[in-house]
C-alpha positions in Angstrom: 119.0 148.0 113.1 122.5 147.2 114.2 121.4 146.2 117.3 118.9 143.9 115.4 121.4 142.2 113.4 123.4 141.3 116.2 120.3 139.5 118.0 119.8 137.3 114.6 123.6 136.3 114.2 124.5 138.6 111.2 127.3 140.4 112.6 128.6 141.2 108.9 125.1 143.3 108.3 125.9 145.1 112.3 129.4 145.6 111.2 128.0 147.2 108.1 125.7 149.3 109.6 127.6 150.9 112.4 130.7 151.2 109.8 128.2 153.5 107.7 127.3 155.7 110.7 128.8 159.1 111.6 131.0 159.5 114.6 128.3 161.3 116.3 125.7 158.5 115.4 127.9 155.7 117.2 128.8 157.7 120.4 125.3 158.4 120.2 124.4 154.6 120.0 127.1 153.7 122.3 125.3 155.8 125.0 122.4 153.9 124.3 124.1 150.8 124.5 126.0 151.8 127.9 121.9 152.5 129.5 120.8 148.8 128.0 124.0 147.6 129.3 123.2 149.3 133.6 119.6 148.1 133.2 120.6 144.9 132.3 122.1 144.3 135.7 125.6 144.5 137.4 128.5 142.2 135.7 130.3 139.7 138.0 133.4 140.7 138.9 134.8 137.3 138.8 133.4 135.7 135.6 132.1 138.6 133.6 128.6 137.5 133.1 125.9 139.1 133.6 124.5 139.2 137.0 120.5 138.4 138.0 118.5 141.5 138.9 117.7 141.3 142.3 120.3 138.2 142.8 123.8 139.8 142.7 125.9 139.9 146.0 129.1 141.6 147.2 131.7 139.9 148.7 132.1 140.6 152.0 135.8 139.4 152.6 137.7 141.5 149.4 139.5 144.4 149.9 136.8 146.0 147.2 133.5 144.9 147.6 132.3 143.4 143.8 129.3 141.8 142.6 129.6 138.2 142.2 126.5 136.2 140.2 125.1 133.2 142.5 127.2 130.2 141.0 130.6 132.1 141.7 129.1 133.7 145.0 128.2 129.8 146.0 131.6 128.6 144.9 133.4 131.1 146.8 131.1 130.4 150.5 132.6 126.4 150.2 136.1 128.0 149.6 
């Protein structure tokens, strides 16, 4: 349900649902959030959004290869 309330706006009824839940009940949704989270795709490394499955790229010239979304994986090629 909290999850719910947060995808219609009312982040005061999420806020008061999680706030109700046991400790054990939010690690337990956190985990289910962290899965949503890995098959919702990889998270640019240079703007924080959310990658597009299938789309995301590493760059080739850092130290640490990352995962870059297309706009900031375009911008950085006409560097």
């Amino acid at each position: 349900m909290a999850l719910y309330a947060i995808l219609i706006g009312d982040q005061d009824e999420a806020k008061r649902i999680v706030s109700g839940m046991l400790p054990d009940e939010r690690a337990e949704f956190a985990g289910h959030l962290d899965d949503l989270r890995r098959l919702l795709g990889p998270v640019c490394h240079n703007c924080g959004n959310v990658t597009e499955i299938g789309t995301a790229t590493t760059d080739p010239f850092s130290e640490m290869c990352c995962f870059l979304c297309v706009r900031c994986a375009a911008a950085h090629r006409t560097r």
